[in-house]
Structure formats: structure tokens, C-alpha cells
C-alpha positions in Angstrom: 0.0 0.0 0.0 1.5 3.7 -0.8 2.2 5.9 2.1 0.3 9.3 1.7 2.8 11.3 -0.6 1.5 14.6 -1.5 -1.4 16.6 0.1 -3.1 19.6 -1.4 -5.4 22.3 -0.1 -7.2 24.8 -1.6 -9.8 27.7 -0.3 -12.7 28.4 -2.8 -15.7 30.9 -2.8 -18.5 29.3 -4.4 -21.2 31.7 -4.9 -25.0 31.2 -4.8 -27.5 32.4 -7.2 -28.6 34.9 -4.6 -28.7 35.5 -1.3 -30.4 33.6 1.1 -31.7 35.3 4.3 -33.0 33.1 7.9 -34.0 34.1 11.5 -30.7 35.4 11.9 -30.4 37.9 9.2 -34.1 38.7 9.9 -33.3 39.4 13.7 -30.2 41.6 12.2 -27.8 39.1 13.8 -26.3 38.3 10.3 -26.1 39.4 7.3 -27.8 37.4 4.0 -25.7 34.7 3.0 -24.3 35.1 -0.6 -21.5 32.6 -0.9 -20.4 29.0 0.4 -16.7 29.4 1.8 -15.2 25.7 1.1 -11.6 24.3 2.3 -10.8 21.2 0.0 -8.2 18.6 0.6 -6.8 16.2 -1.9 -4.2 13.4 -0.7 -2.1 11.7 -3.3 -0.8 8.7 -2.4 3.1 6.8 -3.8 0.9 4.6 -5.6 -1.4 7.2 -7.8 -4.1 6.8 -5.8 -6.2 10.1 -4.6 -8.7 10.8 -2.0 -11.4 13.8 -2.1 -12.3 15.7 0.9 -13.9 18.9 1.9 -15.4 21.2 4.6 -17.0 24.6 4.4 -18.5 27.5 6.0 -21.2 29.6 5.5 -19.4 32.9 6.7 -16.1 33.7 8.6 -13.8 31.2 9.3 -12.3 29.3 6.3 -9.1 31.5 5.7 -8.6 30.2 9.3 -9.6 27.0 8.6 -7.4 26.8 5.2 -4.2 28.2 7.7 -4.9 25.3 10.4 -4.5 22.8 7.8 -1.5 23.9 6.0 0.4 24.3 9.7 -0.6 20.6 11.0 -0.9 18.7 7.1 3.0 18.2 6.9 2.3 15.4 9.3 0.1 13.3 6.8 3.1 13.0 4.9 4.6 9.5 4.5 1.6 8.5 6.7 -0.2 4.8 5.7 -3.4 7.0 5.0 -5.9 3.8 5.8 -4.8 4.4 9.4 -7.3 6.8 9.7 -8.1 6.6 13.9 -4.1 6.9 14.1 -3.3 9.5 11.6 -6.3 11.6 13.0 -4.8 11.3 16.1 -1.4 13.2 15.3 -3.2 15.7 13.6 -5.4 16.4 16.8 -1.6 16.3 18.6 -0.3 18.5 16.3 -2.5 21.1 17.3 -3.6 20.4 20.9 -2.8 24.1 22.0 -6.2 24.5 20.1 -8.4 22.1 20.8 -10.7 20.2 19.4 -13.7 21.6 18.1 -14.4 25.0 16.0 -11.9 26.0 13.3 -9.4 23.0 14.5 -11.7 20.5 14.5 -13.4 22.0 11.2 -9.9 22.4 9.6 -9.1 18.2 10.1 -12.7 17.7 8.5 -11.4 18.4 5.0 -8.1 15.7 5.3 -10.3 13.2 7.7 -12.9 12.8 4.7 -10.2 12.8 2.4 -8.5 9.8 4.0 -12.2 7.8 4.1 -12.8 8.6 0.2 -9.4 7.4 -0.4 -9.8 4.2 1.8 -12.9 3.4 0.2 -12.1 3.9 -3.5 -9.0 1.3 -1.8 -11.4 -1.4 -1.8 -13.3 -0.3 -4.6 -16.4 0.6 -2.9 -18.7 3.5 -2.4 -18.1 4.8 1.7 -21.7 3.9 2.3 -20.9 0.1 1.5 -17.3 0.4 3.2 -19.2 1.5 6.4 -21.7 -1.0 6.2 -25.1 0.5 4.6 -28.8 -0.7 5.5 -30.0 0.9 2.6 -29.2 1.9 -1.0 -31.1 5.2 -0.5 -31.9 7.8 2.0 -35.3 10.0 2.7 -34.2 13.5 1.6 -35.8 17.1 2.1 -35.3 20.3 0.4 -34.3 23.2 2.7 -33.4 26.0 -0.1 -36.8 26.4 -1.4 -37.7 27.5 1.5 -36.0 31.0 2.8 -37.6 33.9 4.4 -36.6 36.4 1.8 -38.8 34.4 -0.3 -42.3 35.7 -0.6 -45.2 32.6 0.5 -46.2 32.2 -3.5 -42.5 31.4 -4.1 -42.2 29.1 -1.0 -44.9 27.1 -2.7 -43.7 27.0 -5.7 -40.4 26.0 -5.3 -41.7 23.2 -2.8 -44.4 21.6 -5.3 -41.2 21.8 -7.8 -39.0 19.9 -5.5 -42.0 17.5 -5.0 -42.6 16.9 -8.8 -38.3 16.3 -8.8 -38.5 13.7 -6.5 -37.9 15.3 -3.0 -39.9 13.5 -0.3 -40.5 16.4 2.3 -40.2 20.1 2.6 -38.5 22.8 5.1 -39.5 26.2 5.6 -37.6 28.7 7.8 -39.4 30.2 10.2 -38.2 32.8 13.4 -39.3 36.3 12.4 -39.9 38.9 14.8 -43.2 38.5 14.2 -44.5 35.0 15.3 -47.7 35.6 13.8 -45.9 36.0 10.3 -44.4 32.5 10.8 -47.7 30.7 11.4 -49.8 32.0 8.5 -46.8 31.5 6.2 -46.3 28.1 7.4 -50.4 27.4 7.4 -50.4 28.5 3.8 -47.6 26.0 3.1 -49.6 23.0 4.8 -52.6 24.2 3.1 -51.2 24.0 0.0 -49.2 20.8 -0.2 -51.6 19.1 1.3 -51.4 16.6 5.0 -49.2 13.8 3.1 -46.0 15.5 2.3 -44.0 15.5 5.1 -43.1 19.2 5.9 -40.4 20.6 8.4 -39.4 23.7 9.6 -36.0 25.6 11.2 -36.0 28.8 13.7 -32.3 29.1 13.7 -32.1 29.7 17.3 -34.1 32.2 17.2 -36.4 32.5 20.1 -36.5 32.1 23.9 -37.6 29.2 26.0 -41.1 30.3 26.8 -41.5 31.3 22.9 -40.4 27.9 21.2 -43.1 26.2 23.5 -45.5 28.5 22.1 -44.8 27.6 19.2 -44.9 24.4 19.4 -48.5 24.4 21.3 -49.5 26.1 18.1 -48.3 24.3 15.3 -49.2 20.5 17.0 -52.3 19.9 14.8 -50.0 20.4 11.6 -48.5 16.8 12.1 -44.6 18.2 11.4 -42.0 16.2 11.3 -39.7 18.3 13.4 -39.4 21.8 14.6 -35.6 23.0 14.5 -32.9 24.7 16.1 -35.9 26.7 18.3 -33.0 28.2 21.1 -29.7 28.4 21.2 -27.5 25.7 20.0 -26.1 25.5 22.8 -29.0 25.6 25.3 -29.3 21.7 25.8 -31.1 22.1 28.7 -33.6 24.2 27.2 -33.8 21.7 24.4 -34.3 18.7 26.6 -37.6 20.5 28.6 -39.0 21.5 24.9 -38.8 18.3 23.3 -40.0 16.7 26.6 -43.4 19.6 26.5 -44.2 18.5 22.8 -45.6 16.1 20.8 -43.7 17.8 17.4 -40.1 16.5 17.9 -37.4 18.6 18.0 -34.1 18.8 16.0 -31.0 20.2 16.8 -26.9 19.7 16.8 -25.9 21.5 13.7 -23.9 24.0 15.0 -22.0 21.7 17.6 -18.3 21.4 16.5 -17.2 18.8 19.3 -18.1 15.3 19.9 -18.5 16.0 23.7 -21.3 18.9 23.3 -23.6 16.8 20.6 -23.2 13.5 23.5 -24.2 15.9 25.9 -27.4 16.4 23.4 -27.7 12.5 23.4 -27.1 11.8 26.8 -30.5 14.9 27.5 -32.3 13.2 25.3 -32.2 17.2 23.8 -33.4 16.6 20.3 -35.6 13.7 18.8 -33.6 14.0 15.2 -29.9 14.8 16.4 -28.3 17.3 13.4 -24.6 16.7 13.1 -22.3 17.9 10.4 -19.7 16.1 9.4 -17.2 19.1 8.4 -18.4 21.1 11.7 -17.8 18.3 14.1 -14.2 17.3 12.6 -14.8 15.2 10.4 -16.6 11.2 9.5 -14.1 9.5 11.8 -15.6 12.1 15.2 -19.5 11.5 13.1 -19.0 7.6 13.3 -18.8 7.7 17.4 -21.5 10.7 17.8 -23.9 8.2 15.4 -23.2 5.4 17.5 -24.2 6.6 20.7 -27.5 8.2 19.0 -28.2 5.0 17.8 -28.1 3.3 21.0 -30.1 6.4 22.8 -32.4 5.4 19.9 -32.7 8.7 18.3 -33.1 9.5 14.9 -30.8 11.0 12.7 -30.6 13.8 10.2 -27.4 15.4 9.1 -27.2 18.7 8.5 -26.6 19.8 4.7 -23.1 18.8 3.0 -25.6 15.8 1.0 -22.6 14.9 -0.9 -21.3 13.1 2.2 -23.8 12.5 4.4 -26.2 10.3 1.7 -23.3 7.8 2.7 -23.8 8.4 6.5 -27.2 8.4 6.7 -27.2 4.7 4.5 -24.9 3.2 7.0 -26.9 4.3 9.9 -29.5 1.6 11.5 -32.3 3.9 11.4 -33.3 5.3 8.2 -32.3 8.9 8.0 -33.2 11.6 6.4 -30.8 13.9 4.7 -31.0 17.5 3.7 -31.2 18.8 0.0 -29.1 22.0 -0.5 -27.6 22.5 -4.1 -25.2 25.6 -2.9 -22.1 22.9 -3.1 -23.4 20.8 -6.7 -21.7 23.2 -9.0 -18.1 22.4 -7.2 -18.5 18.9 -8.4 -18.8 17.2 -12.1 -21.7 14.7 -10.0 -25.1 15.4 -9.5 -26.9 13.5 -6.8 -29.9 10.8 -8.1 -33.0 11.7 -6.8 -36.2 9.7 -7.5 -39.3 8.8 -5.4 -38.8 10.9 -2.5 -35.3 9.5 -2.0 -31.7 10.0 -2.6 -29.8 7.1 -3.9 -26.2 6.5 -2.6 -23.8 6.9 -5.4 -22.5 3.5 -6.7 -19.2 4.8 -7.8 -16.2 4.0 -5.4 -15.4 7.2 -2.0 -17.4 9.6 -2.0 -18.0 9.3 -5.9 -17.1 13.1 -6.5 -14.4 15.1 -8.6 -13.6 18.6 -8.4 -15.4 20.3 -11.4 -13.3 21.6 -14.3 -14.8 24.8 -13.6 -14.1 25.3 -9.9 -10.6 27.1 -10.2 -12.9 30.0 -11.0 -13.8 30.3 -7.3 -10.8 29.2 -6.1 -8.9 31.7 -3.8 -5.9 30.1 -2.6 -4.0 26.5 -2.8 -0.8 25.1 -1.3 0.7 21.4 -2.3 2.5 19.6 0.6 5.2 17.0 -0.6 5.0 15.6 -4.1 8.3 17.3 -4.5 
């Protein structure tokens, strides 16, 4: 087998087709987003043989990201890179000073799902089938249909067009000031897809304890299949007594960036459909031991966006998943996921199945190769 012999990172800016606006930007905490900030990593082994990986950010935080991995990814070098637990090991070493979780943590995301697309198109399989799937597709859900800078007739249009594609539910942003604004948009949604169609929705943290349970007293006869992110991320407390008060279950956990604050989630019994994220919580090697201990709290899982990795996650998880259609990343890749029947299929090629489009050195902003010198 060839030791890891080159590594290569690159920092690209990968715009949308316009901006996008949530509870946050509504509440003035953000601005609207306009662009996907993405950190790739692509390991080259003696032998030819390359692995794909990538993570991302939606605002601040990949130039730091991009300068984390270029100070520890000297040490992949010469590395057997299927000794994945090992080599992500040093890496975490490497940079102890700084923990592990945020921009660290985020950094080692990119090389960790690198070194699983690489080990996996190894044995000539896709990652779903090298982790051990229970399915050949996943229940998915579009999420960018459904924005707040989007007037209601939009909304619905872009849902019933995501229906007639093959999506199987639909999630609407909710979290104005106004509350009353979110339940007639969100009424007019129901009303118009109909009971059947499974429909979510996401507050992006943006109310208070006593508010999300209001919330959720008034929206119980729409049958949702989750309300999300109604407080703080970081309020697992707060989480715990809501989803405990309500019959709608609650999702949460995809801003955590540590293993230790989503098992504190678990361990609360904080969310119904735990949210990680691979590239925020460090990686598929840290995901693999927060999945396991969901599993055996029996929660459900839905990872949160990135589909281009998670279809694999979510098919090698016991409990059929759902995962989260966002197209922001699709034109950085030549592959387009297969959609049919209210499902995404898991790609049958071998890793991850992706390759950097052609095209993508337009966005690029930065690069640096390691080795192959």
C-alpha cells in the first residue's frame, strides 16, 4: 500500500444564485448569505491513488480554517493514510494548544474525509458500502426552497417543484420577529401541499424558551416532522424541557463542533432528530462515534446539509435517516446526486463518488501542495 505522498489544499468561494436570508439575518444578527466558503483537501498517495475531501462554512472562518491545515498537514506526509483513527490522532496532537472543536476541528474535517474517500475507493467501494449500509437510498428534504426572503407564493412554488423532482418532504424557515408571520406563512404552506407531504421547519435559534413552546403548542395539529434549532444551540437544557413539553419532535446539533457537546445532546435526550455535520464536528471519523451513541439512545438521525457526504452516513446508519437537499455545493463537483421517489440514492461509484469540477478554479482563492516534490 503507498504511504500518503503529497497533500493539497485549496480555499474556494463558491457563490449562490442569490442570497439567502433566515431568523438570523431577519433578527439583524447576520447578514444574508451570498456565498459557500469551502476548504478542500486532496491526498495523493506513492501509488497514484487520490482521495477527495472537503469542509465549508457559510461565513467567517475558512481563511482560518485553510491556515490550520496547511500548519498541521505536513504530518500526513509519508503516513499509511488507511490508518485513519491513528493518523487523525497526530493531527489532533499536532494542534492540541487549540483544541478540538471550532476552526481546528473544522480544519481536520477536509483531510479526515479525504482519507475515508481514499480508503474506500482502496477497496473499490462506495463509503456507504465500506461503512456497512442498511439501505441503498436515504429520505431526503429540500431546505433551499424554502428562505424567508422568499415571498409565500415562491415558497410554494419551489416546494411543489421539489416535490414533482423527487424530493420526499419540505423545510420552511421560520423565526421572524413576528410570530404571527411564521404561522400563517407556514399554514399557507400545509394548506397547499396538502397533510401527506412530510413538511419541516428551522427557527435558527431564534427564540426564547417560553417562545419555542409557544410555538410548538400552536403548530401540534400540523403533524410536522420536526421543529428545528428553536433556542440556542447551545441551550441543551432548554432543548431537553421542549422536546419533553411536545408532541412535534425537536431537531438540533448542527452548529456543535465537538463530539462532547452533541453527547451531551444524546445523553439529554435534547433533540428527537440529532443534526450533526460532518465538516463542523471534525470530520466522518468524530460522526462515526456521535452516530453510534444516537443509535443506542435510539434517536433519529438527520445530518445537517453537506448531502454529498452525508447520503453515505445516513445509509450506514440503523435507522433510516433523512438527509438534507441543499444544491449551494453541486456546481463544485462534475456529480449530480440521483434523486427519485422521494429519496436519494447512494452513489454506486467507489469514496465519496465526486471530482472537483473543471470549472471550480474560478472560485478558487488560494491553494498550497505539501510533498510531491
Amino acid at each position: 500500500m503507498g504511504a500518503i505522498g503529497s497533500v493539497r489544499f485549496g480555499r474556494y468561494a463558491v457563490p449562490l444564485d442569490r442570497p439567502v436570508s433566515d431568523a438570523k439575518v431577519a433578527t439583524g444578527r447576520q447578514r444574508p448569505l451570498s456565498q459557500i466558503d469551502v476548504l478542500t483537501c486532496e491526498i495523493t498517495t506513492a501509488d497514484g491513488l487520490e482521495g477527495l475531501g472537503f469542509s465549508y462554512t457559510t461565513r467567517a472562518g475558512t481563511p482560518a480554517q485553510y491556515a490550520h491545515a496547511k500548519e498541521v498537514g505536513e504530518n500526513l506526509l509519508g503516513e499509511d493514510p488507511s490508518d485513519i483513527g491513528r493518523v487523525y490522532e497526530r493531527l489532533l496532537w499536532a494542534g492540541a494548544s487549540v483544541g478540538r472543536s471550532g476552526v481546528a476541528a473544522q480544519a481536520l474535517a477536509a483531510i479526515d474525509v479525504a482519507l475515508w474517500d481514499l480508503k474506500a475507493k482502496r477497496a473499490g467501494l462506495p463509503l456507504a458500502k465500506l461503512l456497512g449500509s442498511y439501505r441503498d437510498s436515504v429520505r431526503v428534504y429540500n431546505t433551499s426552497g424554502g428562505y424567508l426572503q422568499a415571498p409565500i407564493e415562491e415558497v410554494k412554488e419551489k416546494a411543489e417543484r421539489s416535490l414533482a423532482g423527487g424530493i420526499g418532504g419540505i423545510k420552511v424557515k421560520v423565526g421572524q420577529p413576528d410570530m404571527r408571520e411564521d404561522l400563517r406563512r407556514l399554514a399557507a404552506v400545509r394548506e397547499h401541499l396538502g397533510e401527506g407531504v412530510p413538511l419541516m421547519v428551522d427557527a435558527n435559534q431564534q427564540w426564547d424558551r417560553a417562545s419555542a413552546l409557544r410555538f410548538g403548542r400552536a403548530v401540534e395539529e400540523l403533524g410536522l416532522v420536526w421543529i428545528e434549532e428553536p433556542l440556542d444551540a447551545y441551550d441543551a437544557e432548554g432543548h431537553a424541557q421542549l422536546a419533553a413539553a411536545l408532541d412535534t419532535p425537536i431537531a438540533t446539533g448542527e452548529m456543535l463542533s465537538s463530539v462532547a457537546g452533541l453527547v451531551r445532546m444524546i445523553d439529554l435526550r435534547a433533540a428527537d432528530f440529532l443534526q450533526p455535520d460532518v465538516p463542523r464536528v471534525g470530520g466522518i471519523t468524530p460522526y462515526l462515534k456521535v452516530a453510534a451513541l444516537a443509535d443506542h439512545a435510539c434517536l433519529q438521525v438527520a445530518p445537517h446539509f453537506v448531502m454529498e457526504i452525508h447520503v453515505h452516513l445516513a445509509a450506514a446508519y440503523p435507522r433510516d435517516s433523512w438527509v438534507e437537499h441543499i444544491e449551494w455545493l453541486s456546481p463544485l463537483f462534475e456529480e449530480r446526486p440521483e434523486i427519485a421517489d422521494g429519496r436519494m440514492l447512494v452513489p454506486d461509484r467507489p469514496g465519496l463518488g465526486l471530482t472537483l469540477a473543471a470549472h471550480a478554479r474560478d472560485w478558487r482563492l488560494d491553494g498550497v501542495l505539501l510533498g510531491g516534490g
